[in-house]
BALUMFI-556125 format. One record per atom (N, C-alpha, C, O): residue number from 1; atom name; x, y, z; residue in one letter; chain. Coordinates in pm, whole numbers. Example, Ala and Ser with C-alpha at 12.3 -4.5 7.8 and 13.67 -1.06 7.14 Angstrom:
[1,"N",[1319,-569,780],"A","A"]
[1,"CA",[1230,-450,780],"A","A"]
[1,"C",[1320,-330,780],"A","A"]
[1,"O",[1424,-332,846],"A","A"]
[2,"N",[1285,-225,708],"S","A"]
[2,"CA",[1367,-106,714],"S","A"]
[2,"C",[1290,3,787],"S","A"]
[2,"O",[1341,114,804],"S","A"]
END
This chain:
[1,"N",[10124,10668,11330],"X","A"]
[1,"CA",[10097,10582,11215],"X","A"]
[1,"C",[9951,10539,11221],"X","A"]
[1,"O",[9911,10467,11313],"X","A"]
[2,"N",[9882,10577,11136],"X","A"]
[2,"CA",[9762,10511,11107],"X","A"]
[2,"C",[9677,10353,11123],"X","A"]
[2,"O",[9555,10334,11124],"X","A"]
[3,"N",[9803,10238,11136],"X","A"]
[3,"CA",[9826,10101,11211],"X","A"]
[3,"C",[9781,10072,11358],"X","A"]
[3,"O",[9700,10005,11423],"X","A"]
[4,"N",[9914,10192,11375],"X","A"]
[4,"CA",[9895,10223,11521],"X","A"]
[4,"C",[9804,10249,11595],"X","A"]
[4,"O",[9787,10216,11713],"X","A"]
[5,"N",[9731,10319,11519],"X","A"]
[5,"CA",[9549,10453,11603],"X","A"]
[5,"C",[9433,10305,11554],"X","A"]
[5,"O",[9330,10283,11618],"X","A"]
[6,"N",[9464,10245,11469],"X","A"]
[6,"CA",[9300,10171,11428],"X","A"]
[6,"C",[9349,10056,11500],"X","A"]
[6,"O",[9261,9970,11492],"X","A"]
[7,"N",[9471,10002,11582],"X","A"]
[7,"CA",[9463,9896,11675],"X","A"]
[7,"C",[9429,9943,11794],"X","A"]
[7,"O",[9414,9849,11872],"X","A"]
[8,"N",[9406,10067,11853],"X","A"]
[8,"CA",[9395,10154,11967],"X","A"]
[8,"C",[9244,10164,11933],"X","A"]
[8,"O",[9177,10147,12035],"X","A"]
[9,"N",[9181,10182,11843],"X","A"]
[9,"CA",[9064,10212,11848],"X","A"]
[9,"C",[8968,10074,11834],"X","A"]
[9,"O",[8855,10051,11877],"X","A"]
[10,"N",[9074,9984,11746],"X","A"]
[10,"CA",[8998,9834,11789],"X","A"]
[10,"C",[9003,9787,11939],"X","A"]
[10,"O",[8906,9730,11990],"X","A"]
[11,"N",[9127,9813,12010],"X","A"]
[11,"CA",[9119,9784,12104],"X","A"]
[11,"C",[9033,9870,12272],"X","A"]
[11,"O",[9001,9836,12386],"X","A"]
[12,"N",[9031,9943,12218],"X","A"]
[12,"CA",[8872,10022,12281],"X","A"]
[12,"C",[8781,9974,12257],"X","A"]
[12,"O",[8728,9944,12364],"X","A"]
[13,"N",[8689,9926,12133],"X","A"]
[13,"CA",[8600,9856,12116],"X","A"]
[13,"C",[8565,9746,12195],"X","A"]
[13,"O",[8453,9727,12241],"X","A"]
[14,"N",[8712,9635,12221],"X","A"]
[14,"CA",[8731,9503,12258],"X","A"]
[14,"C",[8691,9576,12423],"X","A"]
[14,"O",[8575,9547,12453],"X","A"]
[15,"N",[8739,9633,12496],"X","A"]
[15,"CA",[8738,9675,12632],"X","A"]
[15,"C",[8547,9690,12655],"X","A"]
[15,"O",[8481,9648,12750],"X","A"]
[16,"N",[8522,9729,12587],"X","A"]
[16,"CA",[8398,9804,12527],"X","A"]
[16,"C",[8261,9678,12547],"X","A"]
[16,"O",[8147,9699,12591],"X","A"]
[17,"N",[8303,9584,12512],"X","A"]
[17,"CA",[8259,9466,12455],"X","A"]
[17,"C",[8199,9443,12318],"X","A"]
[17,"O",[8133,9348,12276],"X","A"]
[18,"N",[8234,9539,12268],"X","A"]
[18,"CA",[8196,9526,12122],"X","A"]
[18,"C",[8238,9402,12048],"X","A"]
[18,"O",[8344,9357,12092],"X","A"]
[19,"N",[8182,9328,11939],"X","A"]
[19,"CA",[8231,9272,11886],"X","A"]
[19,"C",[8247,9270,11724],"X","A"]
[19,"O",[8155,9259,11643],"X","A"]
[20,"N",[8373,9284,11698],"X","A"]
[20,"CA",[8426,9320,11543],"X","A"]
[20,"C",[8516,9198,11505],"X","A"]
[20,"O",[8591,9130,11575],"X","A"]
[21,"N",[8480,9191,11340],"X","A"]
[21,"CA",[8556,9100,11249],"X","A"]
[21,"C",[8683,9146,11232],"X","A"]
[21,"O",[8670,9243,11157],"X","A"]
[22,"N",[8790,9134,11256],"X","A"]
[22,"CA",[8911,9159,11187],"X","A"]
[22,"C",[9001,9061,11093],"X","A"]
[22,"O",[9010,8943,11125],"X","A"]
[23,"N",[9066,9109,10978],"X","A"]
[23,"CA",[9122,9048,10916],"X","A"]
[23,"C",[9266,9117,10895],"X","A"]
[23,"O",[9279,9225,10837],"X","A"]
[24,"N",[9344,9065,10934],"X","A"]
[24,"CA",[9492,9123,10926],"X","A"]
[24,"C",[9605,9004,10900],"X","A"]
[24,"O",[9597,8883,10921],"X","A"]
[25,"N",[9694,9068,10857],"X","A"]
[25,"CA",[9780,9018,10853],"X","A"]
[25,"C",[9902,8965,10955],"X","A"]
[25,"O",[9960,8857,10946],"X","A"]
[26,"N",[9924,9075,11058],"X","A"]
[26,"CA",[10019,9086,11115],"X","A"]
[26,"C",[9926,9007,11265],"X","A"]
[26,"O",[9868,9059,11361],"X","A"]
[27,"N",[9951,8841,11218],"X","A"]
[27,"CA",[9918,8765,11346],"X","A"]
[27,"C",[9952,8808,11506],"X","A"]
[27,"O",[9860,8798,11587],"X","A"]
[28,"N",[10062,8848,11543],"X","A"]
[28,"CA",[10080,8833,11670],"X","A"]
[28,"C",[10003,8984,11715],"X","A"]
[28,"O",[9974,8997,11834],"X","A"]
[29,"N",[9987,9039,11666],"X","A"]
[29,"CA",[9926,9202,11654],"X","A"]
[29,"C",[9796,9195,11689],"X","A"]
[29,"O",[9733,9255,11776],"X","A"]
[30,"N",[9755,9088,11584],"X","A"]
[30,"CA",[9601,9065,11588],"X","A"]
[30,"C",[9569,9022,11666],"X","A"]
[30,"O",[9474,9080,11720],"X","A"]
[31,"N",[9615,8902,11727],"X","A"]
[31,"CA",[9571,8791,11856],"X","A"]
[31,"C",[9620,8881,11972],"X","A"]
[31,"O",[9625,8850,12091],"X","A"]
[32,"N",[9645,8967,11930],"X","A"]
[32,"CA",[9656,9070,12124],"X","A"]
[32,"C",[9549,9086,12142],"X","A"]
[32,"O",[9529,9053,12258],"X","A"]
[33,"N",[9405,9136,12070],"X","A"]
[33,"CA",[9344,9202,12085],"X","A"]
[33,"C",[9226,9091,12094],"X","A"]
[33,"O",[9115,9140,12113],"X","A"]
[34,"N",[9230,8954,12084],"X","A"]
[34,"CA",[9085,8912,12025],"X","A"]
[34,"C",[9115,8829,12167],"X","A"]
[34,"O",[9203,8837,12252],"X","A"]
[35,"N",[8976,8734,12147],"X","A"]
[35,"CA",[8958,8681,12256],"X","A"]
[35,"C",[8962,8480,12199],"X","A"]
[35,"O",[8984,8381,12268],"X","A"]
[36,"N",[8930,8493,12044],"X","A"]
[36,"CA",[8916,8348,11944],"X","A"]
[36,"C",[8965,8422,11835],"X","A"]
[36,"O",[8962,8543,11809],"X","A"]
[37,"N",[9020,8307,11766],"X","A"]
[37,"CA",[9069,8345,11655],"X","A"]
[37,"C",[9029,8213,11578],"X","A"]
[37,"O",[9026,8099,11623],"X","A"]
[38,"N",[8996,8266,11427],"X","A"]
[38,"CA",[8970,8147,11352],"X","A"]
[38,"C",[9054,8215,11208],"X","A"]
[38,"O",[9045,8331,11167],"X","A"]
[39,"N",[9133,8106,11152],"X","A"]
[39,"CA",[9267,8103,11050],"X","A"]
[39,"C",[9126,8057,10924],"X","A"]
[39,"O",[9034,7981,10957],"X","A"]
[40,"N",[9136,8113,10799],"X","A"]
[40,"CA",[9031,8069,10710],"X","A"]
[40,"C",[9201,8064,10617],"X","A"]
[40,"O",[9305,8126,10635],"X","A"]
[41,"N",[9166,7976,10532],"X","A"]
[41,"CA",[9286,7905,10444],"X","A"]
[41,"C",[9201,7825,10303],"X","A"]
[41,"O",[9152,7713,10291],"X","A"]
[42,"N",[9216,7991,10171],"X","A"]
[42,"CA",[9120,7905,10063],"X","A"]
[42,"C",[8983,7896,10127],"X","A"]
[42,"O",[8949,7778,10131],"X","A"]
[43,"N",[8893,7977,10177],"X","A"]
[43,"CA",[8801,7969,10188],"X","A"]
[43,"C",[8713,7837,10329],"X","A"]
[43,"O",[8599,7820,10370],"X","A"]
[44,"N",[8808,7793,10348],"X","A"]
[44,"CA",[8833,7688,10430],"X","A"]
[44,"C",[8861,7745,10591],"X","A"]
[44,"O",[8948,7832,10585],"X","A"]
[45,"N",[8828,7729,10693],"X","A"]
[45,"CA",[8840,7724,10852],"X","A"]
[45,"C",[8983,7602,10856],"X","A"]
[45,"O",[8973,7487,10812],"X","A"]
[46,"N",[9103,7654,10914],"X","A"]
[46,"CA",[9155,7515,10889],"X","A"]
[46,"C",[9234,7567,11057],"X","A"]
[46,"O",[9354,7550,11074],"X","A"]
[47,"N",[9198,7592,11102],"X","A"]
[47,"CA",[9242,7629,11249],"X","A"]
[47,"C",[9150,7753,11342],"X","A"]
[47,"O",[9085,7846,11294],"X","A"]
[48,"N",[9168,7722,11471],"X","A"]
[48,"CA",[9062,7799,11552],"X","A"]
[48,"C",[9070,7787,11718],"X","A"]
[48,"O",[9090,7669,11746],"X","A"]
[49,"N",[9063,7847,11805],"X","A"]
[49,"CA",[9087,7835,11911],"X","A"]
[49,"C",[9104,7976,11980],"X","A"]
[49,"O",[9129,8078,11916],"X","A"]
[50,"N",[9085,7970,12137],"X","A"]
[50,"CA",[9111,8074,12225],"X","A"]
[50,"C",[9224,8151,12247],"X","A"]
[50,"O",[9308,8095,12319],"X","A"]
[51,"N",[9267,8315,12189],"X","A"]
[51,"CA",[9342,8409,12183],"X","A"]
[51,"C",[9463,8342,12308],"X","A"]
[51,"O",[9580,8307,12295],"X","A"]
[52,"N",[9337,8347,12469],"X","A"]
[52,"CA",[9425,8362,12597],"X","A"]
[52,"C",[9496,8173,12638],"X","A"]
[52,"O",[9536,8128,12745],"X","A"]
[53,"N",[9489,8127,12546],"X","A"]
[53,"CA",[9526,7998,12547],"X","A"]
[53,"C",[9670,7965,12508],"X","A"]
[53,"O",[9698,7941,12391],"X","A"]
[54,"N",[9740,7965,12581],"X","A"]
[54,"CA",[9872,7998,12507],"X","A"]
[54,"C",[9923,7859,12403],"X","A"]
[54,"O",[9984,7877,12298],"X","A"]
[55,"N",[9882,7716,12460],"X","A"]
[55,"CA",[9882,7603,12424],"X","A"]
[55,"C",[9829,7666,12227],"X","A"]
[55,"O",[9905,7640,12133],"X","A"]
[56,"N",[9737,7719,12211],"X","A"]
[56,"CA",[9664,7743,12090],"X","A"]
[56,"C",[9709,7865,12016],"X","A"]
[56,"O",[9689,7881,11895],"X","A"]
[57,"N",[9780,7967,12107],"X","A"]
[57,"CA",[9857,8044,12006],"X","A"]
[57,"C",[9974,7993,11996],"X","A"]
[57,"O",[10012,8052,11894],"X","A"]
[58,"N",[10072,7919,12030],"X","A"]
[58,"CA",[10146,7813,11965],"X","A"]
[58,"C",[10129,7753,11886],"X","A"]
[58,"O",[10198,7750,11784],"X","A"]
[59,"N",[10031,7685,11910],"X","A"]
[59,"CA",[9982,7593,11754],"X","A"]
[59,"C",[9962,7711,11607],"X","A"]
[59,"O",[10030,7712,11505],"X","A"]
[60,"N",[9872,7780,11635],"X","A"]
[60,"CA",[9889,7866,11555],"X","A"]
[60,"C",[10015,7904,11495],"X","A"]
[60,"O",[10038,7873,11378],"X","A"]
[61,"N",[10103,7972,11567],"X","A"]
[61,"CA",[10210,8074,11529],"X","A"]
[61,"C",[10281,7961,11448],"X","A"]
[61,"O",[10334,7971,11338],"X","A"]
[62,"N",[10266,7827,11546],"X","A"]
[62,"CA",[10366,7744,11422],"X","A"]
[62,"C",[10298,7693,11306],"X","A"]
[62,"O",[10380,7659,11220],"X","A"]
[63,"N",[10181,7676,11273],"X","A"]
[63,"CA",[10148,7638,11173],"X","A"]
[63,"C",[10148,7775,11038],"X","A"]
[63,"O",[10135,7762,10917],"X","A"]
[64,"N",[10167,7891,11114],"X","A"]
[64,"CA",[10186,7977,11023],"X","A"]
[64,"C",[10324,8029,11012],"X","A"]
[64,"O",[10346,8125,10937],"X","A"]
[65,"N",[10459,7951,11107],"X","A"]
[65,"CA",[10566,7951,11085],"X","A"]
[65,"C",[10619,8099,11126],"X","A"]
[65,"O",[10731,8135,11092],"X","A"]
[66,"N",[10521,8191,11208],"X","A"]
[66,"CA",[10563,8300,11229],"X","A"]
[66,"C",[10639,8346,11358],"X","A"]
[66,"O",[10678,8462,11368],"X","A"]
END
């Protein structure tokens, strides 16, 4: 699946130290790969914090109820 190969190839990048914008949908998918994550809501920053923080992907996951 095509999903599949461009999270493999983002995630080479990340190993890499590259650094890339991603915008996705599929939260828990996304936050595997990053190191910060910032939630934009309406143009708005309305959450933000460290990927490896588990305290902060909690907060997250619940404020997005996922």
């Amino acid at each position: 699946m095509i999903v599949d190969e461009l999270f493999e190839l983002m995630a080479g990048l990340a190993r890499d130290g590259i650094t890339i914008v991603l915008v996705e949908q599929n939260v828990q998918r996304a936050i595997a790969l990053t190191q910060r994550y910032y939630l934009i809501e309406r143009g708005q920053v309305t959450a933000q914090g460290e990927s490896a923080n588990a305290a902060h992907r909690a907060d997250l996951l619940e404020k997005l109820s996922v």
